[in-house]
PDB file of N, H, CA, C and O in Angstrom:
ATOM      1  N   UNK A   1      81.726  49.989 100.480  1.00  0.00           N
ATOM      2  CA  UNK A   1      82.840  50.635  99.828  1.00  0.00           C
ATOM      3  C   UNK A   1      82.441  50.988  98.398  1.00  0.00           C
ATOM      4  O   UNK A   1      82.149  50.084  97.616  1.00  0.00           O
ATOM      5  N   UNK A   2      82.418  52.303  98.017  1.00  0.00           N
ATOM      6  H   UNK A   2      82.655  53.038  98.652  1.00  0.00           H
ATOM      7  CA  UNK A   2      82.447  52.898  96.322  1.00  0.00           C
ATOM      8  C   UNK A   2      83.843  52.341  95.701  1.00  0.00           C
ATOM      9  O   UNK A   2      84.900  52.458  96.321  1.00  0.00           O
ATOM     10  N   UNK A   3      83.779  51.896  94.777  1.00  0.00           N
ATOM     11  H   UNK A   3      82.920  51.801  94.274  1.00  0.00           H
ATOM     12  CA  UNK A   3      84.674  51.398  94.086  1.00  0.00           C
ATOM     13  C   UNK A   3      84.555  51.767  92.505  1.00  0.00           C
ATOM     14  O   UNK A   3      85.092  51.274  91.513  1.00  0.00           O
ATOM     15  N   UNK A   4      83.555  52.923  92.689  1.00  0.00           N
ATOM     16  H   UNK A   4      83.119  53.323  93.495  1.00  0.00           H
ATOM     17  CA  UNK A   4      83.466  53.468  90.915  1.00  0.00           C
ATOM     18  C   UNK A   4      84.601  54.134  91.061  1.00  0.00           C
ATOM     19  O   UNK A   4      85.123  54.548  92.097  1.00  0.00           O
ATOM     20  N   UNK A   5      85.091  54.242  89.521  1.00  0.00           N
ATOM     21  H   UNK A   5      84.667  53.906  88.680  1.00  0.00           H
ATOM     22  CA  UNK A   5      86.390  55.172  89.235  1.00  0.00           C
ATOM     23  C   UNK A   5      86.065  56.503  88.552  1.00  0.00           C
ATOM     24  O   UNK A   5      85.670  56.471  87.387  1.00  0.00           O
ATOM     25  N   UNK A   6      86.187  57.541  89.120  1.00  0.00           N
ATOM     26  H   UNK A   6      86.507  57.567  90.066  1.00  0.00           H
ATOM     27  CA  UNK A   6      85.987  58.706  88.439  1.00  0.00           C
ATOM     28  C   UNK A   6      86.453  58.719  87.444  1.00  0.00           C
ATOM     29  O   UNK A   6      87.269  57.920  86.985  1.00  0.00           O
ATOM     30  N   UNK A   7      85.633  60.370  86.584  1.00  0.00           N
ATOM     31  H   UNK A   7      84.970  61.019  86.957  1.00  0.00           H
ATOM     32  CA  UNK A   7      85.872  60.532  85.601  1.00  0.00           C
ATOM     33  C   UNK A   7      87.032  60.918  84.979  1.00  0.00           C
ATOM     34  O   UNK A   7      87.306  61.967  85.562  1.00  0.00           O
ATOM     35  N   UNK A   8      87.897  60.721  84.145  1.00  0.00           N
ATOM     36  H   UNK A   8      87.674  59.869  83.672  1.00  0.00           H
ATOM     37  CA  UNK A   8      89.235  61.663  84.296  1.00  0.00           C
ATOM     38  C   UNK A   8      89.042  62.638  82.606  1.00  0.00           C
ATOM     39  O   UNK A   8      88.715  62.374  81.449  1.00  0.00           O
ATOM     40  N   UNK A   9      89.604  64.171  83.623  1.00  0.00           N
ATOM     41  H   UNK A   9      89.870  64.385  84.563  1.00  0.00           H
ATOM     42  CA  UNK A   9      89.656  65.061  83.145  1.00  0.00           C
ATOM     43  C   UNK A   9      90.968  65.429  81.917  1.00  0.00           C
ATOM     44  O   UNK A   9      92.081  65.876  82.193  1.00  0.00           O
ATOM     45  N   UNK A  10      90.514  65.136  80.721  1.00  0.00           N
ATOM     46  H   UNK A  10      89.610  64.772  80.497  1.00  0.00           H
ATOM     47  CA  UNK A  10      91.517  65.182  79.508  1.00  0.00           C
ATOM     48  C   UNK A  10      92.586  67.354  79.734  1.00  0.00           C
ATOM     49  O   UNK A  10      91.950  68.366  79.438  1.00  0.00           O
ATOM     50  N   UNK A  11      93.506  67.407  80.057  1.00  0.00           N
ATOM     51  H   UNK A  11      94.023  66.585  80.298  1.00  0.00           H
ATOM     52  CA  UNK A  11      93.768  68.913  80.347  1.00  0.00           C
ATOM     53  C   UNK A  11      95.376  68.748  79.672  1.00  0.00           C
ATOM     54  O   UNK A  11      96.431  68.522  80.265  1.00  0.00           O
ATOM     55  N   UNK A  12      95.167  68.914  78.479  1.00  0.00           N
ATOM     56  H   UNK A  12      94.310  69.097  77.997  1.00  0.00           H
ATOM     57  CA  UNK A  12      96.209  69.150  77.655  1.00  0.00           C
ATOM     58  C   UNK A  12      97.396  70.319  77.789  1.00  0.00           C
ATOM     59  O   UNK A  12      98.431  70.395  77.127  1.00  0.00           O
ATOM     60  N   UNK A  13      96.855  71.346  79.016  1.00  0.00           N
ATOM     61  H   UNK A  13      96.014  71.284  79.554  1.00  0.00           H
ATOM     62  CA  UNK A  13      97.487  72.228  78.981  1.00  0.00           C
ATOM     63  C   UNK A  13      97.647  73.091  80.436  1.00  0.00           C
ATOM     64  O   UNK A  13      96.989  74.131  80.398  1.00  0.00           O
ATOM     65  N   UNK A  14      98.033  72.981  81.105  1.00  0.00           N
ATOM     66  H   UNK A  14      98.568  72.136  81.135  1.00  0.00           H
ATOM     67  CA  UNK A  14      97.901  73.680  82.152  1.00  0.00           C
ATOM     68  C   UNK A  14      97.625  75.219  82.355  1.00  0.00           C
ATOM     69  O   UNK A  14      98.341  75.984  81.709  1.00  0.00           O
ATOM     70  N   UNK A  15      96.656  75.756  83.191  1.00  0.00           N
ATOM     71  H   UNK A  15      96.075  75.134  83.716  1.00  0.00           H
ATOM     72  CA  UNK A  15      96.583  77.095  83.491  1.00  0.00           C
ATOM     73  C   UNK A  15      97.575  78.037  83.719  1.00  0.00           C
ATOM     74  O   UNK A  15      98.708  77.840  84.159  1.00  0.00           O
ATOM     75  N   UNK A  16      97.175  78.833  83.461  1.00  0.00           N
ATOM     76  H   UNK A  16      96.255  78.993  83.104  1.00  0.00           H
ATOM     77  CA  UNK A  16      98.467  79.900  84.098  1.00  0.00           C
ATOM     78  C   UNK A  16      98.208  80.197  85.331  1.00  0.00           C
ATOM     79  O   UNK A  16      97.107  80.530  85.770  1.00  0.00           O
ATOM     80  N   UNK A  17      99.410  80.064  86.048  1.00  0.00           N
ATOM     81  H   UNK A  17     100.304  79.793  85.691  1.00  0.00           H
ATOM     82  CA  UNK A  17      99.738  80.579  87.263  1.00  0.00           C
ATOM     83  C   UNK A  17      98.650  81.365  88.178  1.00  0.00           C
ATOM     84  O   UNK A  17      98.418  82.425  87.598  1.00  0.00           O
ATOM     85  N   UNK A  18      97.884  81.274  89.379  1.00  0.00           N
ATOM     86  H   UNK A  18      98.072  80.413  89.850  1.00  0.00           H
ATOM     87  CA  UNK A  18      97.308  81.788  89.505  1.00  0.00           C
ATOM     88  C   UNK A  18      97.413  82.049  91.488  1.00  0.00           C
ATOM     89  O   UNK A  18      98.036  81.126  92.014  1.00  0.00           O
ATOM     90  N   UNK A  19      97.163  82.574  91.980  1.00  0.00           N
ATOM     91  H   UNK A  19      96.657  83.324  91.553  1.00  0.00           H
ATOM     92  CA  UNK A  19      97.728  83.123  93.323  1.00  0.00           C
ATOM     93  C   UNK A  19      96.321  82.521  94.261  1.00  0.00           C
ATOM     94  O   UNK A  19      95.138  82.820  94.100  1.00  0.00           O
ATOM     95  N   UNK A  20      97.051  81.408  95.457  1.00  0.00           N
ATOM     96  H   UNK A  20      98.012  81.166  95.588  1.00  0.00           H
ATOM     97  CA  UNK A  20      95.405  81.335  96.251  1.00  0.00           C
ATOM     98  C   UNK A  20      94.597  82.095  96.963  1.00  0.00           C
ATOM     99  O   UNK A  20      93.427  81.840  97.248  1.00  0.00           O
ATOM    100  N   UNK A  21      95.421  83.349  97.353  1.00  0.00           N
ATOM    101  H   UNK A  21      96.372  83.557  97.121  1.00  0.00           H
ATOM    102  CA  UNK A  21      95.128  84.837  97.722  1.00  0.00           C
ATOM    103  C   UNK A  21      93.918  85.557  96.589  1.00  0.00           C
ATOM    104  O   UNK A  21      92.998  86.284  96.964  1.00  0.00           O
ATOM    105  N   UNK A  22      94.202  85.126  95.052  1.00  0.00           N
ATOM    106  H   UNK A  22      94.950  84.536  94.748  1.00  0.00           H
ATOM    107  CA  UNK A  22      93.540  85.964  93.965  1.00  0.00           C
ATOM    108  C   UNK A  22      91.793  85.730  93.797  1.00  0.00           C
ATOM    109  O   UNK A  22      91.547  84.888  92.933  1.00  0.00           O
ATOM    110  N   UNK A  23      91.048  86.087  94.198  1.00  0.00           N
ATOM    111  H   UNK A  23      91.247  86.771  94.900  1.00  0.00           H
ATOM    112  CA  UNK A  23      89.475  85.531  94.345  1.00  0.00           C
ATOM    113  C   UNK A  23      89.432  85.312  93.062  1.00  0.00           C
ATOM    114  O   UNK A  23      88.731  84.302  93.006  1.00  0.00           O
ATOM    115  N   UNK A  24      89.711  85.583  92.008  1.00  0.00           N
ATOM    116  H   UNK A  24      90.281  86.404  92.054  1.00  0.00           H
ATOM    117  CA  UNK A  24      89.650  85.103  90.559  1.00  0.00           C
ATOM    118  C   UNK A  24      90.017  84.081  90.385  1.00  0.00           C
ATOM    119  O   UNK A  24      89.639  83.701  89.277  1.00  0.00           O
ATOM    120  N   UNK A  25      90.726  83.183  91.014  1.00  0.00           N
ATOM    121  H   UNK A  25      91.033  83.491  91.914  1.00  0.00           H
ATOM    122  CA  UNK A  25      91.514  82.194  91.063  1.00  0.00           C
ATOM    123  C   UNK A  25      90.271  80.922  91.450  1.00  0.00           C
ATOM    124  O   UNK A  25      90.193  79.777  91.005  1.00  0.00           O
ATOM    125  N   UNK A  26      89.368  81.650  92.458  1.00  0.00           N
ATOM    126  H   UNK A  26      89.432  82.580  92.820  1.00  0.00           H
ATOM    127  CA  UNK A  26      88.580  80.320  92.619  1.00  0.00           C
ATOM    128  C   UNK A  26      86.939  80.250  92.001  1.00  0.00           C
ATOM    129  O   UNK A  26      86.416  81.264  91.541  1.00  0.00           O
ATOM    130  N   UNK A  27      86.430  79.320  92.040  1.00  0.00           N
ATOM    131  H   UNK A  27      86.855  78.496  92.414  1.00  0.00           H
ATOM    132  CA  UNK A  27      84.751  79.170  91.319  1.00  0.00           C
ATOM    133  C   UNK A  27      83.878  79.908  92.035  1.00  0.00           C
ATOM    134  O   UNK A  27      82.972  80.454  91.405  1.00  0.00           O
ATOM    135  N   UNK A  28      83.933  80.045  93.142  1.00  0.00           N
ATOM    136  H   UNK A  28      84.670  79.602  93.653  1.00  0.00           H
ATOM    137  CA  UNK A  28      83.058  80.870  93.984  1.00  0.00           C
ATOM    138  C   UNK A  28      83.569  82.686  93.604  1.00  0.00           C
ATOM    139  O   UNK A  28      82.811  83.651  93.709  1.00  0.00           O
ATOM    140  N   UNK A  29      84.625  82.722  93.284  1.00  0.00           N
ATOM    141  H   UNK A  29      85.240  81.939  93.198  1.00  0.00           H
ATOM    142  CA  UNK A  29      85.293  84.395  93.308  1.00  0.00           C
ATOM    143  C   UNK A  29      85.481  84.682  94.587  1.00  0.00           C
ATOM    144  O   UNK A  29      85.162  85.833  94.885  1.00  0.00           O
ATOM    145  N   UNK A  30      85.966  83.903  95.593  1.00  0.00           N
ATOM    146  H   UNK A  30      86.225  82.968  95.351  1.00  0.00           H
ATOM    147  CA  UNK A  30      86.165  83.762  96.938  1.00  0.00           C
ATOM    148  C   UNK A  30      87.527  82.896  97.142  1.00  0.00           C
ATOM    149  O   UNK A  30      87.616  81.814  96.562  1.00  0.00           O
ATOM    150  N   UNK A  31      88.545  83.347  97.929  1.00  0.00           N
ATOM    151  H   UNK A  31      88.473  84.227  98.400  1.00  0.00           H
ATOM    152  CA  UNK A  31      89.483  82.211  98.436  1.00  0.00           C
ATOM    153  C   UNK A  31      88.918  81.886  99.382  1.00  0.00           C
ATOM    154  O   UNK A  31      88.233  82.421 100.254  1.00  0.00           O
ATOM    155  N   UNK A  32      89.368  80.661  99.070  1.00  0.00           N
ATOM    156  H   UNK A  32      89.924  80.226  98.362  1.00  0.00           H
ATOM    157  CA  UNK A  32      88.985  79.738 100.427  1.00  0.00           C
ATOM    158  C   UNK A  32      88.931  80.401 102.116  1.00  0.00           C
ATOM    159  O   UNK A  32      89.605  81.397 102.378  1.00  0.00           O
ATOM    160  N   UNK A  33      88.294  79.910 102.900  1.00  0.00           N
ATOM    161  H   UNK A  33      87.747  79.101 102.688  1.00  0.00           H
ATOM    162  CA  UNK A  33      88.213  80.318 104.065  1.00  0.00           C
ATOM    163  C   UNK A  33      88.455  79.263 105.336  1.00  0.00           C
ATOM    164  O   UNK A  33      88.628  78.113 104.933  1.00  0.00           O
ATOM    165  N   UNK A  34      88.499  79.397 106.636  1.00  0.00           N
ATOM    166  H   UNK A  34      88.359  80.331 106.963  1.00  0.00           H
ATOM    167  CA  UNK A  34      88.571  78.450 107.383  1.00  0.00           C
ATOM    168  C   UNK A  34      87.180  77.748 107.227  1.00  0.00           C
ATOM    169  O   UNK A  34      86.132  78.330 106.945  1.00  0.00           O
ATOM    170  N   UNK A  35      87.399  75.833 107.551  1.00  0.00           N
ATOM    171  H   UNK A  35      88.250  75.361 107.781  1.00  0.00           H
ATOM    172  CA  UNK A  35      86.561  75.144 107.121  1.00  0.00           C
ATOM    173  C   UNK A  35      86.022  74.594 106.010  1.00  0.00           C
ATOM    174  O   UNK A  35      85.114  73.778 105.844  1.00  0.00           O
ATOM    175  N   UNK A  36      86.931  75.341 105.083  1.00  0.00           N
ATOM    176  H   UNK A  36      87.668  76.003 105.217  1.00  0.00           H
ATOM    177  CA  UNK A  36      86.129  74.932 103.674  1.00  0.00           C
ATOM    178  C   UNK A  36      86.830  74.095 103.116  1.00  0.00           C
ATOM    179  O   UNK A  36      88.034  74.154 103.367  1.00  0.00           O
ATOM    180  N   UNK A  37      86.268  72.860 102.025  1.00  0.00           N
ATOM    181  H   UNK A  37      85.290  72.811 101.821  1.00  0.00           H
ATOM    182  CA  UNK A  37      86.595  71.736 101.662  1.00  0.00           C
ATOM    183  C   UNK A  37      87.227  72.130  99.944  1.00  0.00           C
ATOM    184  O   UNK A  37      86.482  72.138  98.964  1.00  0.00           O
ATOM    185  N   UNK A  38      88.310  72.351  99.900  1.00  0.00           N
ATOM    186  H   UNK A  38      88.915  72.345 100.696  1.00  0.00           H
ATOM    187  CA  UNK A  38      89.018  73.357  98.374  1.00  0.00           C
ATOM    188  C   UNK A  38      89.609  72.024  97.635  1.00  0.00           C
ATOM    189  O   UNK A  38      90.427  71.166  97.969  1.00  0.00           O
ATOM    190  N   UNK A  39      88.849  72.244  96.531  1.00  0.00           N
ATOM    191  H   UNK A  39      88.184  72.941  96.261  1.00  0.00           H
ATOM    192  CA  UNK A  39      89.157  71.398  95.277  1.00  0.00           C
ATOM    193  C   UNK A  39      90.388  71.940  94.185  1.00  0.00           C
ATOM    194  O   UNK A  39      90.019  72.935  93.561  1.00  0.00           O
ATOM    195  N   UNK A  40      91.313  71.624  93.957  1.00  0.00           N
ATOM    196  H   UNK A  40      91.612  70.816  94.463  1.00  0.00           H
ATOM    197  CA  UNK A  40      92.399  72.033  93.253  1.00  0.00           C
ATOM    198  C   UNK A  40      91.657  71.684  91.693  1.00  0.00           C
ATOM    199  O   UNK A  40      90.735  71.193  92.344  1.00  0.00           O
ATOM    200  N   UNK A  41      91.370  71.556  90.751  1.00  0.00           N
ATOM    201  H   UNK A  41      92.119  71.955  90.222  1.00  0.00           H
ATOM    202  CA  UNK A  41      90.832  71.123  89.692  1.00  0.00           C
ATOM    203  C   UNK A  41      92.016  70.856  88.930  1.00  0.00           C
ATOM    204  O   UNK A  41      93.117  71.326  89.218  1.00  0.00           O
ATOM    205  N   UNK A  42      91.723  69.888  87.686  1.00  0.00           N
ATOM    206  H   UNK A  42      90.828  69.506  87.453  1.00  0.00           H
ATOM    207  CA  UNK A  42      92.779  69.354  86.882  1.00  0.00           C
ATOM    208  C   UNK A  42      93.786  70.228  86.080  1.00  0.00           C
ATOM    209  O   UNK A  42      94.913  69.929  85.688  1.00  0.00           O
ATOM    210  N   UNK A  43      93.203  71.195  85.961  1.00  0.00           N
ATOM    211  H   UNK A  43      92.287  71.439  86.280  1.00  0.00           H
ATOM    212  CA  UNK A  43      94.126  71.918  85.062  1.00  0.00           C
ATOM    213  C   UNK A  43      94.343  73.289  85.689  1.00  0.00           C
ATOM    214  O   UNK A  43      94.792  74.181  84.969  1.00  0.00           O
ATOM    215  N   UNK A  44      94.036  73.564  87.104  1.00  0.00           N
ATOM    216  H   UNK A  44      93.671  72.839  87.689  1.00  0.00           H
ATOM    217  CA  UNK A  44      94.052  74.903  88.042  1.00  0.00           C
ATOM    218  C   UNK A  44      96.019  74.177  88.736  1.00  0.00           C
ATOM    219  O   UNK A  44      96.585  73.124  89.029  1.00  0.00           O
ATOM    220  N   UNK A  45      96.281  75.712  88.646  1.00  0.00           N
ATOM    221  H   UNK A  45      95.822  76.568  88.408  1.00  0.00           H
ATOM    222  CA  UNK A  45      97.754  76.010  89.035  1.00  0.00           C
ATOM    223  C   UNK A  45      98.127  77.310  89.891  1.00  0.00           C
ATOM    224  O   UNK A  45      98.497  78.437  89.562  1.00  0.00           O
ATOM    225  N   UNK A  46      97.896  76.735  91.041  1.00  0.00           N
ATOM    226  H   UNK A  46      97.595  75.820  91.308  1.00  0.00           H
ATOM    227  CA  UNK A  46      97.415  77.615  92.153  1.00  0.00           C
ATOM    228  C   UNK A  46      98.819  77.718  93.246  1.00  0.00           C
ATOM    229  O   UNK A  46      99.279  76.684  93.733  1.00  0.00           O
ATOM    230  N   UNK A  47      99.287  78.781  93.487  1.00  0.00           N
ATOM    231  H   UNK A  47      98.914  79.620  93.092  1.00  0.00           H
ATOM    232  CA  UNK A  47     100.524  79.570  94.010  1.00  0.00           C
ATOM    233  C   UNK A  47     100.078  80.076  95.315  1.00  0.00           C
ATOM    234  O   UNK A  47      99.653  81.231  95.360  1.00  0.00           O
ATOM    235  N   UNK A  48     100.129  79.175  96.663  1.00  0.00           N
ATOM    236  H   UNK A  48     100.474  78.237  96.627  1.00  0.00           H
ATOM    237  CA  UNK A  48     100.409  79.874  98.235  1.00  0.00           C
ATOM    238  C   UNK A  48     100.993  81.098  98.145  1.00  0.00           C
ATOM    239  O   UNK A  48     102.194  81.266  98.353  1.00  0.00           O
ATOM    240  N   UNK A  49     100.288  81.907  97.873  1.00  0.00           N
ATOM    241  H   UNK A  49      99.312  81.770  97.704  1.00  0.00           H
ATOM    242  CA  UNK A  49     101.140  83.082  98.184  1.00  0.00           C
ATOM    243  C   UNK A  49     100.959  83.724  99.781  1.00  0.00           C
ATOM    244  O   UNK A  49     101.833  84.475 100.215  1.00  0.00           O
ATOM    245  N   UNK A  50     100.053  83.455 100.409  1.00  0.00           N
ATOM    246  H   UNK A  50      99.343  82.846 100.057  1.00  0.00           H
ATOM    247  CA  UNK A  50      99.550  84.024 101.612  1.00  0.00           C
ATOM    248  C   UNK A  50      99.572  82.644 102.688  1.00  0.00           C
ATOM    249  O   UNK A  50      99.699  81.451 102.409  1.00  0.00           O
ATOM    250  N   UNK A  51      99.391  83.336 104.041  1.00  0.00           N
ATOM    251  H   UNK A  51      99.288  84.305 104.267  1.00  0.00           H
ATOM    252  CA  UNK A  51      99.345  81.909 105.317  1.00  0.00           C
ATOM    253  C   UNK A  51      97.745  81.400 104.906  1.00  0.00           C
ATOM    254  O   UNK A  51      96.824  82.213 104.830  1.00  0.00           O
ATOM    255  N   UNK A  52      97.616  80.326 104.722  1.00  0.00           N
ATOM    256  H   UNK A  52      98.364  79.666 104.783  1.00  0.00           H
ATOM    257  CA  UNK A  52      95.931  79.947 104.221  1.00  0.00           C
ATOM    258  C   UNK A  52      95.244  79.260 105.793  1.00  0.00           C
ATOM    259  O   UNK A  52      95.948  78.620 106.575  1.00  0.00           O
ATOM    260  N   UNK A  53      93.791  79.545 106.025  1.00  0.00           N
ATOM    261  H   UNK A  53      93.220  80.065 105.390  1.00  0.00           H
ATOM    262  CA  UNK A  53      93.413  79.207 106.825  1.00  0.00           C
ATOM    263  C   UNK A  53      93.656  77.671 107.301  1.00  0.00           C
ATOM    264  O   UNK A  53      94.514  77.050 106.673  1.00  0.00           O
ATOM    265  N   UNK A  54      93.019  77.046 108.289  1.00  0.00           N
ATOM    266  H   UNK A  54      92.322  77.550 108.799  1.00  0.00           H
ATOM    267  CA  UNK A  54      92.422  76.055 108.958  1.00  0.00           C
ATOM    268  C   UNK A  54      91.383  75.676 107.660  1.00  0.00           C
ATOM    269  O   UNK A  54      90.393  76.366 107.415  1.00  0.00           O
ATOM    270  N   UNK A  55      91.864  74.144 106.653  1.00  0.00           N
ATOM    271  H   UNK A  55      92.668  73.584 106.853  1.00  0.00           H
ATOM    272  CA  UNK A  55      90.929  73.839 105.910  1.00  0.00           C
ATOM    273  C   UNK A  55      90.220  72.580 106.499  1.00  0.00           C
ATOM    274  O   UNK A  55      90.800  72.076 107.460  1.00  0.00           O
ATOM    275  N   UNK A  56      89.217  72.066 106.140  1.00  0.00           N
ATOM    276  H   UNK A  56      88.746  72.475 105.359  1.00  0.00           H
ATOM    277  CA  UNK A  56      88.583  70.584 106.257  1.00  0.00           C
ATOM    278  C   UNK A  56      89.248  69.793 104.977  1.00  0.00           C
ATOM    279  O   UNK A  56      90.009  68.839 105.140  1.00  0.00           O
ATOM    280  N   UNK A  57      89.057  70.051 104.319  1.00  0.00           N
ATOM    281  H   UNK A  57      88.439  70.826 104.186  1.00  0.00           H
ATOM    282  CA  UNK A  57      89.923  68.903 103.408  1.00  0.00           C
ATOM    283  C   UNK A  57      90.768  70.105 102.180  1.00  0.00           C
ATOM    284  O   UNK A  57      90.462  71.283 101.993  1.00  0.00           O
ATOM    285  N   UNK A  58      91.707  69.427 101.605  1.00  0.00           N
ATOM    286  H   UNK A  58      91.956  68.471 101.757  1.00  0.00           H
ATOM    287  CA  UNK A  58      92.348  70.094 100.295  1.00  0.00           C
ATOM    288  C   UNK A  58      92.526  68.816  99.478  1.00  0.00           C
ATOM    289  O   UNK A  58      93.286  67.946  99.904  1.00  0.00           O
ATOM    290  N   UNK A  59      91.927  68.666  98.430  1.00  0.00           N
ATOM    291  H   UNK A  59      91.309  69.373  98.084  1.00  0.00           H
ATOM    292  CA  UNK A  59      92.441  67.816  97.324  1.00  0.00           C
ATOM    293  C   UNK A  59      93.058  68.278  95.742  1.00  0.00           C
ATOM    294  O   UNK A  59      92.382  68.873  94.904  1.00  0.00           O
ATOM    295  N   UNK A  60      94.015  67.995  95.622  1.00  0.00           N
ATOM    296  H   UNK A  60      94.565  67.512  96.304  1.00  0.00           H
ATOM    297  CA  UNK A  60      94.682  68.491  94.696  1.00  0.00           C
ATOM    298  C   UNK A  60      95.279  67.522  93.515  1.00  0.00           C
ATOM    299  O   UNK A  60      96.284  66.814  93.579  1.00  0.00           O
ATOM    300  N   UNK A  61      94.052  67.754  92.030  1.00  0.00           N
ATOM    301  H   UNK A  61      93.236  68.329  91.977  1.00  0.00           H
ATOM    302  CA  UNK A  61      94.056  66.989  90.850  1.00  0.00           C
ATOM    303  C   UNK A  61      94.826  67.678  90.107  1.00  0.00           C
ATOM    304  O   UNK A  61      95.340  67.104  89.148  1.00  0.00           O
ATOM    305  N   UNK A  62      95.141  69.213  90.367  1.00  0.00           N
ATOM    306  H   UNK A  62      94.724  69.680  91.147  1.00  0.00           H
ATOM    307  CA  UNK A  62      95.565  69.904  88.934  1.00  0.00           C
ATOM    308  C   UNK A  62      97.278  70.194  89.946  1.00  0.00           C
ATOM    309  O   UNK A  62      97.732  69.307  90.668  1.00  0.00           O
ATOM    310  N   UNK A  63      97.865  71.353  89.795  1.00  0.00           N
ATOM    311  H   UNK A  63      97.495  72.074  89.208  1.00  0.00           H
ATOM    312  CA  UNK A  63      99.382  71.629  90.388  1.00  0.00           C
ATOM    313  C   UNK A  63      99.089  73.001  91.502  1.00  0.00           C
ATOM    314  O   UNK A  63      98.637  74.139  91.375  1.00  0.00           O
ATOM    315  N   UNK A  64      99.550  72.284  92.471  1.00  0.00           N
ATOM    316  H   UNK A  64      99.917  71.360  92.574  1.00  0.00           H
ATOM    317  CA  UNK A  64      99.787  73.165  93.957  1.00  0.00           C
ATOM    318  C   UNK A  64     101.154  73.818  94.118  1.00  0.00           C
ATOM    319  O   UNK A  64     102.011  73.010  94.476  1.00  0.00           O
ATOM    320  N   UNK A  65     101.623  75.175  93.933  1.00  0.00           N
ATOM    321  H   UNK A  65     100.927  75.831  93.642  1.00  0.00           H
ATOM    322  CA  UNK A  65     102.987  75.078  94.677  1.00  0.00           C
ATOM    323  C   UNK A  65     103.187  76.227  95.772  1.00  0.00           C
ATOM    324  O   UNK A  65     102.218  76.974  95.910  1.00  0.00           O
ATOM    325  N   UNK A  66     104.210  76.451  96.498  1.00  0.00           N
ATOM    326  H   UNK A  66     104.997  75.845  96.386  1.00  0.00           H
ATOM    327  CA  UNK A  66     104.514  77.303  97.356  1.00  0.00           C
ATOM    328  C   UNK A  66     105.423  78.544  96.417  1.00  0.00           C
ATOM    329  O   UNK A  66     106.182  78.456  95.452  1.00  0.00           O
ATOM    330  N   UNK A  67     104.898  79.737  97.267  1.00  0.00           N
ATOM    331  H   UNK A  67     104.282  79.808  98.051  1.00  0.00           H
ATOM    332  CA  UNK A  67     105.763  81.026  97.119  1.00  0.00           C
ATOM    333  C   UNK A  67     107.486  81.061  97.971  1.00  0.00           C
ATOM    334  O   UNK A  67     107.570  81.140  99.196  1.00  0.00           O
ATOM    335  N   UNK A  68     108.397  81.007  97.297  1.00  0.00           N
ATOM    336  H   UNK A  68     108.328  80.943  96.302  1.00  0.00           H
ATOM    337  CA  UNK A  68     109.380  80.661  98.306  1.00  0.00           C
ATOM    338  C   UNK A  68     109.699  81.687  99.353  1.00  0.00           C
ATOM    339  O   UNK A  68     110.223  81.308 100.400  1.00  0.00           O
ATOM    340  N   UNK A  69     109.444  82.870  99.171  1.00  0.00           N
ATOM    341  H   UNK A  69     109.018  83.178  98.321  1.00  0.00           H
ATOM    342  CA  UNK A  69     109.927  83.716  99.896  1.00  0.00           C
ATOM    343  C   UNK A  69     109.096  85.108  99.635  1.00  0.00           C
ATOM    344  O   UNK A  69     108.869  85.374  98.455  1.00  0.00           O
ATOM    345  N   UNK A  70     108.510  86.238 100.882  1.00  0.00           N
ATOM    346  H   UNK A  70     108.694  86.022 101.841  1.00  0.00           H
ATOM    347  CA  UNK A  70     107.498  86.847 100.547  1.00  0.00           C
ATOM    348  C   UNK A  70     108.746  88.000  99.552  1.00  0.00           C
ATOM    349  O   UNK A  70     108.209  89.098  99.703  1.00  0.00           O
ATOM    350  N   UNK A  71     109.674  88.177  98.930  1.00  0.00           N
ATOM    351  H   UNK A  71     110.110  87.286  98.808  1.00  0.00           H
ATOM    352  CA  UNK A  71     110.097  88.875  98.257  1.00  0.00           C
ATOM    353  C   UNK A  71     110.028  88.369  96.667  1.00  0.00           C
ATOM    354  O   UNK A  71     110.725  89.009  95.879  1.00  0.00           O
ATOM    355  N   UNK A  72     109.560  87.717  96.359  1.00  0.00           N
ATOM    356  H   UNK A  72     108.994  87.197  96.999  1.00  0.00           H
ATOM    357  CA  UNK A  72     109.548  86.717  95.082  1.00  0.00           C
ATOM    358  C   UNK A  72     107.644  87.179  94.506  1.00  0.00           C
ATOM    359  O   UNK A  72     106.497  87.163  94.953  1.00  0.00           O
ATOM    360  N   UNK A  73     108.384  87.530  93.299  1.00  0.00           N
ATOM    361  H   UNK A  73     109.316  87.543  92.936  1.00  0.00           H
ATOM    362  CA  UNK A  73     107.227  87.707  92.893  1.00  0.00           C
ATOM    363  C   UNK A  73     105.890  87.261  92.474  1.00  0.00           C
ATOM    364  O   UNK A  73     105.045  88.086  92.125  1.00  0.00           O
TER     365      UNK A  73
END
């Protein structure tokens, strides 16, 4: 068993809003795809706007939320 404690990320401020649809949005300049293991980062603020594939893992350090309705901007 690892029992080190990660590092924690000091993020005084949260990102702006950013769409998981927007390839700008992620490190690769790619949204995620089926299979892929998507890291939310500490200070990333990332908006479902679209149906997202079949992932292997999602971990989420920074803020995840949903689009409520596809008429909402």
């Amino acid at each position: 068993m690892n029992c080190e404690a990660e590092a924690v990320v000091d993020c005084t401020s949260m990102n702006a809003e950013s769409n998981w649809s927007d390839p700008e949005s992620w490190t690769l300049k790619a949204a995620p795809s089926e299979g892929d293991e998507v890291v939310i980062g500490p200070c990333d603020n990332i908006v479902i706007d679209v149906d997202t594939p079949i992932l292997k893992s999602l971990t989420v350090n920074g803020r995840l939320s949903f689009k409520n309705s596809a008429s909402e901007p």
